[in-house]
N, C-alpha and C positions, 0 to 999 in steps of 0.2 A: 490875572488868573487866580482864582481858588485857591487858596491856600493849604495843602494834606493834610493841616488839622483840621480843618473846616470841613474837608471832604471825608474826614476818618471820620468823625465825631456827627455827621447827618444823618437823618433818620433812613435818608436811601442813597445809595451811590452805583454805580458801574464799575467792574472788577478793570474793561479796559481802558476806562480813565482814569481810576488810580496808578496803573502799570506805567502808563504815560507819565504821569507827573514823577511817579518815583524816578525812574530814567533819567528824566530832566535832573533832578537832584543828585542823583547819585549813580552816574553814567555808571563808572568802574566797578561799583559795585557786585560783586558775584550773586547774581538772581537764582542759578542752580546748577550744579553741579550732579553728573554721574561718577558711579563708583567707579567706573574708570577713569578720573581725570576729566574727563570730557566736561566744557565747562563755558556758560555765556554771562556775560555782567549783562546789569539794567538795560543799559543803551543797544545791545546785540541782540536781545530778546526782543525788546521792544517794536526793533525793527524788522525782527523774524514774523512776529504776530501782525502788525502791518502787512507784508508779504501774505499771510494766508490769507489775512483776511479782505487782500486785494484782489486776488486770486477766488475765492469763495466768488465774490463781486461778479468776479469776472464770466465764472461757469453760473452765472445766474440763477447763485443758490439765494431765495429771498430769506428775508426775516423771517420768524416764525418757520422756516424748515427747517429739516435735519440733516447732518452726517452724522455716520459712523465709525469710531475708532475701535479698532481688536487689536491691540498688541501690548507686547509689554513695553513698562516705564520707560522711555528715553526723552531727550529735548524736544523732536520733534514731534513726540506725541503734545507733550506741555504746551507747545507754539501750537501745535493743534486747537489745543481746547479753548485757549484764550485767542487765539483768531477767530474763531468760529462764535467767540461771543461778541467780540470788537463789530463782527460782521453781522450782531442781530441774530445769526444762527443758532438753535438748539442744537447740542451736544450728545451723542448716544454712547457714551464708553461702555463697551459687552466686554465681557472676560472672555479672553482666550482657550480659557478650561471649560466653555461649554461645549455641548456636541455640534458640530458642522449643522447639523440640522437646524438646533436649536439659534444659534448666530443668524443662518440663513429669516428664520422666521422674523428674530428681533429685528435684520434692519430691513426684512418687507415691511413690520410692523410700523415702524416708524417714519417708512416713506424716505428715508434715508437717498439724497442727493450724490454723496459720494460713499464710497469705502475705503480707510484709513486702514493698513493693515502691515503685518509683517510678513517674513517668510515661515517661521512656524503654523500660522493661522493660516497661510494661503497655500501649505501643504494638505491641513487637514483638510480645508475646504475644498478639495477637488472632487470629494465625495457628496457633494451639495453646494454646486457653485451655485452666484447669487449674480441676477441680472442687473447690478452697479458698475460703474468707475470703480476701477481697484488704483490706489495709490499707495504706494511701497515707501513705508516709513526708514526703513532697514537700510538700503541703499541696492538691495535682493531684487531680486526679477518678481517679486511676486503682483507687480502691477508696475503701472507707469512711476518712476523715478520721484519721489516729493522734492529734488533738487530741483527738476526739470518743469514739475507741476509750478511750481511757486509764482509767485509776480515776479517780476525786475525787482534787483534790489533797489531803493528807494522808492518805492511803491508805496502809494497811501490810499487807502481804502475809502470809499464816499462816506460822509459820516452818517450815522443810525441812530435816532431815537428809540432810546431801548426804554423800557415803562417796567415797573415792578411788576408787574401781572405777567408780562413777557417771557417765555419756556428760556432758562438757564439751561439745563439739562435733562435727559430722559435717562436715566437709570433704570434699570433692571431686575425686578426683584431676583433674589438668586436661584429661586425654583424649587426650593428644598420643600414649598407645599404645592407643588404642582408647577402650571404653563407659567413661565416668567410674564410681569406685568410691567408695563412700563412707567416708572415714576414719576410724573413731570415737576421739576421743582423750576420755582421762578427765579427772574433776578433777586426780587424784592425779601426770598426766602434766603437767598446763596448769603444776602448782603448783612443780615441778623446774624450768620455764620463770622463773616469779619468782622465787625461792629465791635462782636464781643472780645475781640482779640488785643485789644490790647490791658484789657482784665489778664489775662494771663501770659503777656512778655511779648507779643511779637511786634518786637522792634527792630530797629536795624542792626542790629547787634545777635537777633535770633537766626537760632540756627536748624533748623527742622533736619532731622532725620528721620527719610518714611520708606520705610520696606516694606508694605503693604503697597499694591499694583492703584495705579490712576484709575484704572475703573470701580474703583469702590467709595461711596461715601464716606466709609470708614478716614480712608486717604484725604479726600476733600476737606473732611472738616478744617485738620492740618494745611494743606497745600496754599488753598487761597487767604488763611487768615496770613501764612509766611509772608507770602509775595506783597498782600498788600499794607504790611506793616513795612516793607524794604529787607524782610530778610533773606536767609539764603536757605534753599531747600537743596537738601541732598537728597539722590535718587537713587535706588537700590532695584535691580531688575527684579532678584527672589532676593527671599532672606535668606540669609545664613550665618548663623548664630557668632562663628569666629572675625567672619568677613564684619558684621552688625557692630562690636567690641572693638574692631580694629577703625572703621569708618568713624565712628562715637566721639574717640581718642583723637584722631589724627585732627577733623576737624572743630573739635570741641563743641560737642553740641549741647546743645543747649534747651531744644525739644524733642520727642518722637511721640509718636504713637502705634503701640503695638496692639495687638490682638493675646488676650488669655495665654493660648498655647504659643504664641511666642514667648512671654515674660518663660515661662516653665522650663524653654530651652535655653533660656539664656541664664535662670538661675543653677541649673541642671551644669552648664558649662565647665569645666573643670578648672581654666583658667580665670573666669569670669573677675575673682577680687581682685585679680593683678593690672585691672584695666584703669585707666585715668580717666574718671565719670563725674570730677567734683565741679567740670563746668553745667551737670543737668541743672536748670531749671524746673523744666515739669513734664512729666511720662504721661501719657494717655493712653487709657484702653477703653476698649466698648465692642460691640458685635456679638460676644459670644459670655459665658456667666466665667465672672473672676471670682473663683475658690478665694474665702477670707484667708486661708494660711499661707495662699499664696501673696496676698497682698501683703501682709505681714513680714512674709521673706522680703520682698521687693523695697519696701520702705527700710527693714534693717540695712540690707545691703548697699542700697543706689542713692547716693544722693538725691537731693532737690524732691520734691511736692508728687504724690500721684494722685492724680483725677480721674476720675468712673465713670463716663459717661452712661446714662441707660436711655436709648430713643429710639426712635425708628428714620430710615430712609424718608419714607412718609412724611415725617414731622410731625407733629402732632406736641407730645408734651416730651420734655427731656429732665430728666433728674440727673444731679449731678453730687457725686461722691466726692469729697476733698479730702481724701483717706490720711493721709497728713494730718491733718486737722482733727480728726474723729476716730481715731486707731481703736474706739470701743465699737464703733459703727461697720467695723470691717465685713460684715456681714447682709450689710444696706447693701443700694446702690445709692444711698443718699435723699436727696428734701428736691423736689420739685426747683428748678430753674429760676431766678425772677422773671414773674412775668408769665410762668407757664401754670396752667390750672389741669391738673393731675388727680383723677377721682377712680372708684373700681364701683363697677356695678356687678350685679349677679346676673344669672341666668335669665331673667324676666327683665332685665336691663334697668336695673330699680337699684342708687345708688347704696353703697354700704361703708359703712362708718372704721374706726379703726379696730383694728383686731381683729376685725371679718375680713376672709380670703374673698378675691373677687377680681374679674377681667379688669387690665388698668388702661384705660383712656383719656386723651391728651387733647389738650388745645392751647393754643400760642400764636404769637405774630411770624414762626416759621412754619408754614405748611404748605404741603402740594397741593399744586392746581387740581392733580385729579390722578388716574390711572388714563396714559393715554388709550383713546378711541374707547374706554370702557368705564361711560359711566353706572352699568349695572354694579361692579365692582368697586367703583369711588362708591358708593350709595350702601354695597355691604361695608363697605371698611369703616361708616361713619355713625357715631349716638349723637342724638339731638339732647340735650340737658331739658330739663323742666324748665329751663330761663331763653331755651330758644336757640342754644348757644350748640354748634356744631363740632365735636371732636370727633378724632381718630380713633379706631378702636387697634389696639396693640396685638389683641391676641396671646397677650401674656398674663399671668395670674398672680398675683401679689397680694399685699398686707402690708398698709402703713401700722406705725406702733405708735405710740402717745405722744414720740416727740416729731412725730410729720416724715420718720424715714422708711423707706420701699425695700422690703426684702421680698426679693423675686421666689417666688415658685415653683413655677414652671409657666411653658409655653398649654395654653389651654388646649389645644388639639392633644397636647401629648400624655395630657392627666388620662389616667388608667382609671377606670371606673368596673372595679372587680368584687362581684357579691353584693352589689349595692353600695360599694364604698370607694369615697375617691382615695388616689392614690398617687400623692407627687413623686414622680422618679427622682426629683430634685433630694429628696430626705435620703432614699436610698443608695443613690451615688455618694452623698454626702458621708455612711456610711463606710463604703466600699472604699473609697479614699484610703480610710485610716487603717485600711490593712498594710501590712507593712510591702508586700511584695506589689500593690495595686500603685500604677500612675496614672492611670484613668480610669474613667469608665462612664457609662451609659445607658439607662434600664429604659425597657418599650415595653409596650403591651402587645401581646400578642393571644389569639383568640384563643377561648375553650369553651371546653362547651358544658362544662360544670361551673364555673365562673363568668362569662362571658367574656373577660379580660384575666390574665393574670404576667407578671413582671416578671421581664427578662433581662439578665444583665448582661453586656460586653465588657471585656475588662483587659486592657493592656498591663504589663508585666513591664516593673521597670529594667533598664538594664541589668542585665546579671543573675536576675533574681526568676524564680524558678515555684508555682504554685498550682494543686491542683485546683481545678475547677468545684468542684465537691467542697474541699475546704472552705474555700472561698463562700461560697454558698452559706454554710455552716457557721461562720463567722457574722455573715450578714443577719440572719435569721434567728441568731439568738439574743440579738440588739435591737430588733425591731418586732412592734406589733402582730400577734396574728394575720389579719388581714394585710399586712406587709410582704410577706416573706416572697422571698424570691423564687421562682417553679424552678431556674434553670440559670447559669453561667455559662457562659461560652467565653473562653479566651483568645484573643485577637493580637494579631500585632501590632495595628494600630486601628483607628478610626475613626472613619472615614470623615474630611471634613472639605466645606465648601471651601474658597477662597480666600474668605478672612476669616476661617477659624472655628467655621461654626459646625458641629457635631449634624453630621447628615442622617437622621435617627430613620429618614423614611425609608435609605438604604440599607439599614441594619433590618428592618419588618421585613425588607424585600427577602433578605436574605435568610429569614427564619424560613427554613425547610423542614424544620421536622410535623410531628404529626401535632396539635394542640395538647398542651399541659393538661390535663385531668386537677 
């Protein structure tokens, strides 16, 4: 047999042949663990992912199809996704937190064989049921039993030649710009994902901690480098900030990865120094933009290394922050990846050098197969270089600086163009920050018709603290530019974010009701 280093260390591998061998090695091993105790070693799991992916077989799901998983984190979601790859299967994990509607589209979209699902999801969905197999992860009536679905136990699946091209999974874009799209990422993409993993500790001895839900790439990135290094992934249904400190400690861990507005609540925490964190090795975030002062808190406080990821679902190019390393750089998202060629074009798609702001697009040896069933959409999402060469376009706006690092923006759709003049909402939150009573905030444009765009701020109030809207305003607009100034604050109690974090600004537009700023 292959030896794990030899299958770690190749250019391509399969996530369900690594699984296999670790088992072998290291039966007892604890492979993953819920916050409640609930808990399988190598050898349990392993044999669980067999079971599905016998079963898959059986209901004569082929290669190259899909199911669909809705619910939140547990084992047998886990034994889900990796039986469904053992078996050749594409993967669909949807969030739960979409509309009934929307779910019902995703898995017509994807042709979806079965539906994976809990009783939460198969409450809401009575308002939009969906013509699948419902399979009830939960142990809930909300479909046929996954006890009952499963193979015999000792069930072994026919084996699959599974090829690097071959659909890993169909991801979801989150919708925050419209009809979700579905991601298809390959094995040969997933496997660049572990590859790198023992660059940064996942050995058998790591410990992942992930409170961000299985269906997000976010989660991913973490989940399968753990398993296939032999570590142990701890699972968390939601976060919560005291339960996150308390789980961290007990189990000493060793990795996570959080999203922006979680680090903020866990710094925010009251008890937070009094927790045991000197087993962290290294924190991860990405998804949504990490405020530099935040990152600066995070590193005084938390032991071990934080890394920034900046990329897309998509794949395309990824930069990476090793904010440990570069605590002047707190401001980057860091130098492009080895390996990954990261350029910004302008408007006329005509690259641009450093110190010019411009759209930033990626290319790498990790990228999606495409937008499933839309290649009118894979085709907008992609620039061809002058050398012929195919990248991703981001949709985000940047500027390297002399020494090669990426300080973001903004999202290009969301740049305000008022009077003729662009206008990052990124500067003016940036702004808003530093008032004293502001813990968030988020500026849109919204129409006029003296301006054709002019900025609007939302702004949450931290605890306690107590600010007019006017002031607020006042405060901003004596710091910034003419062509800056804010029309209008609106104070909020929170807002509004997708599932990993990310600031829903097309709901804040939605919800501007008044008449246009003059």
């Amino acid at each position: 047999m292959t030896s794990i280093a030899a299958m770690m260390s190749a250019d391509y591998g399969v996530m369900g042949d690594i699984l296999r061998v670790r088992a072998e090695e290291a039966p007892n091993h604890s492979a993953v663990i819920m916050e409640t105790g609930e808990a399988v070693t190598y050898a349990e799991f392993d044999a669980l992912v067999d079971r599905v992916a016998a079963a898959l077989q059986r209901d004569g799901v082929a290669p190259g199809e899909a199911v669909a998983v809705c619910a939140l984190s547990s084992i047998p979601y886990a034994a889900v996704f990796l039986g469904g790859l053992r078996a050749g299967v594409a993967v669909a994990p949807i969030a739960p937190s979409s509309t009934p509607e929307s779910i019902a589209v995703m898995v017509a979209d994807c042709a979806a064989k079965l539906f994976f699902l809990d009783a939460g999801v198969a409450e809401a969905q009575k308002s939009a049921p969906i013509p699948v197999r419902y399979i009830a992860l939960d142990g809930s009536e909300a479909g046929e039993a996954f006890e009952a679905w499963l193979a015999p136990v000792g069930a072994q699946p026919a084996p699959v030649v599974i090829g690097p091209d071959h659909p890993f999974n169909i991801i979801y874009s989150s919708g925050t710009t419209g009809t979700p799209k579905g991601i298809v990422q390959s094995h040969g993409m997933r496997w660049k994902h572990v590859f790198r993993g023992d660059a940064v500790g996942y050995g058998h001895q790591a410990v992942s901690l992930l409170s961000t839900p299985l269906y997000s790439n976010t989660t991913l990135v973490c989940f399968f480098p753990t398993l296939a290094g032999g570590g142990t992934v701890v699972l968390m249904k939601k976060f919560d900030t005291a339960r996150y400190l308390e789980l961290a400690q007990k189990h000493r861990m060793t990795h996570t990865m959080l999203v922006p507005v979680q680090y903020r609540r866990l710094m925010e925490h009251p008890d937070f120094d009094r927790y045991d964190l000197s087993t962290t090795h290294l924190k991860f975030c990405t998804s949504a933009p990490f405020a530099a002062e935040l990152k600066a808190q995070v590193l005084k406080r938390w032991p071990g290394g934080l890394v920034e990821y900046f990329g897309m679902t998509e794949g395309g190019g990824t930069c990476i922050l090793m904010a440990h390393e570069h605590p002047d750089k707190l401001h980057t998202v860091g130098r492009p990846a080895p390996g990954h060629d990261i350029r910004l074009i302008d408007e006329d798609g005509v690259q641009v050098g450093p110190g010019v702001v411009g759209e930033i697009v990626g290319r790498s040896p990790a990228m999606m197969n495409g937008y499933f069933g839309r290649p009118d959409k894979t085709a907008e999402a992609t620039w061809v270089s002058p050398e012929g060469w195919t990248f991703i376009r981001t949709g985000d706006v940047g500027r390297f600086d002399e020494e090669g690092f990426l300080t973001l923006m903004d999202r290009k759709k969301d740049m305000i163009i008022s009077g003729g003049f662009n206008i990052y909402p990124s500067d003016l939150e940036a702004v808003l920050v530093q008032h004293p009573a502001v813990v968030e905030a988020a500026v849109v444009g919204v129409p006029s018709d003296a301006w054709g765009e002019t900025p609007v701020a939302f702004v949450a109030l931290k605890p306690g603290q107590t600010a007019r809207a006017e002031d607020i305003k006042t405060f901003v607009n004596g710091q910034v530019g003419k062509t800056q100034r804010l029309a209008e604050v609106v104070i909020v109690e929170s807002l509004p974010r997708s599932h990993i974090g990310k600031v829903l600004k097309r709901e804040l537009r939605d919800s501007w009701q008044k008449s246009p700023t003059e």
